[in-house]
C-alpha positions as CSV (number, residue, x, y, z in Angstrom):
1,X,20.5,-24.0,27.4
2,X,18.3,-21.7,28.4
3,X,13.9,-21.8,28.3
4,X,12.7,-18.5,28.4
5,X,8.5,-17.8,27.8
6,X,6.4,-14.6,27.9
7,X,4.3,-14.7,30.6
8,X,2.4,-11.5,30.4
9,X,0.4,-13.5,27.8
10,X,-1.9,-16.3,27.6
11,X,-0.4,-19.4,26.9
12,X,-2.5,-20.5,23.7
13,X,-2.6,-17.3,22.2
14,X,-0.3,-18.4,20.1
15,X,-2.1,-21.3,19.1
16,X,-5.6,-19.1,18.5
17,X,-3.4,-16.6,16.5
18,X,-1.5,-18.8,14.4
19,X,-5.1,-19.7,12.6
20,X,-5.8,-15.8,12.0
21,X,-3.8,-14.7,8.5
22,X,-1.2,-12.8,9.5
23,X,-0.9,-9.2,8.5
24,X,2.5,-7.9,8.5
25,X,6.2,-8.9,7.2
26,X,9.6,-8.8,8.9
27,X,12.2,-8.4,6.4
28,X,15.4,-9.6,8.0
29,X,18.7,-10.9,6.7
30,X,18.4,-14.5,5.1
31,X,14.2,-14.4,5.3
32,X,10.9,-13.0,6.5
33,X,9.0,-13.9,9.5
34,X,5.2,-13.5,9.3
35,X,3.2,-11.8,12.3
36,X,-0.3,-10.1,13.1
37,X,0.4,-6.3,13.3
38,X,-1.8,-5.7,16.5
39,X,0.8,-8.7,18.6
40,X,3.5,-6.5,17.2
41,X,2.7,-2.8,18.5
42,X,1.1,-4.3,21.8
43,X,4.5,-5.8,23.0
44,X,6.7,-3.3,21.1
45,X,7.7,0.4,21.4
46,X,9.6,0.1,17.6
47,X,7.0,-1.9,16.1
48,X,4.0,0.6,17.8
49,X,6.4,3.5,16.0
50,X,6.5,1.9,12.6
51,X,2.9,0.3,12.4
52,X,1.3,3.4,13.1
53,X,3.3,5.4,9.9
54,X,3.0,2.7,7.9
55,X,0.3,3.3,5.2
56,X,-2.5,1.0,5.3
57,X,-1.5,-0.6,1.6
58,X,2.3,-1.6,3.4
59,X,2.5,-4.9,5.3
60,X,6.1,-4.7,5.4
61,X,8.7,-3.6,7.8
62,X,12.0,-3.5,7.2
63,X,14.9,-5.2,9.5
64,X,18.1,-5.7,7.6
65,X,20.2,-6.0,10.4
66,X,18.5,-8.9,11.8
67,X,19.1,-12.5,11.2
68,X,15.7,-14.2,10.1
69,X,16.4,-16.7,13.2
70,X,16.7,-14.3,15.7
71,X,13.5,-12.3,15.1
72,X,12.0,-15.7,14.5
73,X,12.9,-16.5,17.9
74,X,11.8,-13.1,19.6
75,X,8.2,-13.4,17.7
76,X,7.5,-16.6,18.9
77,X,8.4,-15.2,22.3
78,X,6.0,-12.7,22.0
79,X,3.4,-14.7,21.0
80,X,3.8,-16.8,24.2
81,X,5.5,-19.6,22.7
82,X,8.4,-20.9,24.6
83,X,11.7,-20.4,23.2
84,X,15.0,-23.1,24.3
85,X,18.9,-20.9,23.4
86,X,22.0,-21.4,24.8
87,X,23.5,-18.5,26.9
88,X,25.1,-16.1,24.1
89,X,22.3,-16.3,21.9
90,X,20.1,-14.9,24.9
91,X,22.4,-12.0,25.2
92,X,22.0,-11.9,21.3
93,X,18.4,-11.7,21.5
94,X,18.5,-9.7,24.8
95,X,20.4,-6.7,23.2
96,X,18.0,-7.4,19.9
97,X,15.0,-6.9,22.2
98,X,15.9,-4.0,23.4
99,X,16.7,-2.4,20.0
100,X,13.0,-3.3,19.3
101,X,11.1,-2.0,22.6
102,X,10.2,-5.8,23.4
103,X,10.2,-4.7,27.5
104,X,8.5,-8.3,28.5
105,X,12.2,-10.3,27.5
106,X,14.0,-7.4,30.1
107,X,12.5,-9.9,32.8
108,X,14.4,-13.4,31.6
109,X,17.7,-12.1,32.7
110,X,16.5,-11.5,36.7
């Protein structure tokens, strides 16, 4: 098993965030995942990209081929939150994060 954790951000951001109402929708496979657009497009090329066409009425993106679980997992890695996976789930979510511009998880395979 693996522990991987952003550290580009402050450890209780996710803990001052979490009390904010979140703005923005992941659609995935099997579920949603709730997030604040402005965490999103700071830590993400894609999500920068689709935020910004997004029209102001739309709090929902759209990723289909996604588990729920797995973007779970990558947002609360973003956020700061430390995420526990076993080995091919981090090349899972690796190859996920790069799909989605997330540059801070190129680090946890160094």
């Amino acid at each position: 098993m693996f522990t991987v954790r952003n550290n580009s951000v402050r450890s209780d951001m996710f803990e001052q965030m979490k009390s904010l109402p979140t703005d923005c929708i992941l659609v995935c496979r099997y579920g949603n995942v709730a997030a604040h657009r402005l965490v999103l497009s700071s830590t993400s090329s894609f999500f920068m990209a689709n935020i910004t066409q997004l029209p102001t009425s739309s709090n929902r993106i759209f990723l289909p081929q996604f588990d729920v679980q797995d973007i779970q997992v990558l947002v609360d890695f973003i956020y700061g939150r430390a995420v526990t996976v076993d080995y091919d789930r981090l090349l899972k979510l690796v190859g996920i994060a790069q799909d989605l511009g997330i540059t801070a998880f190129d680090t946890v395979m160094y």
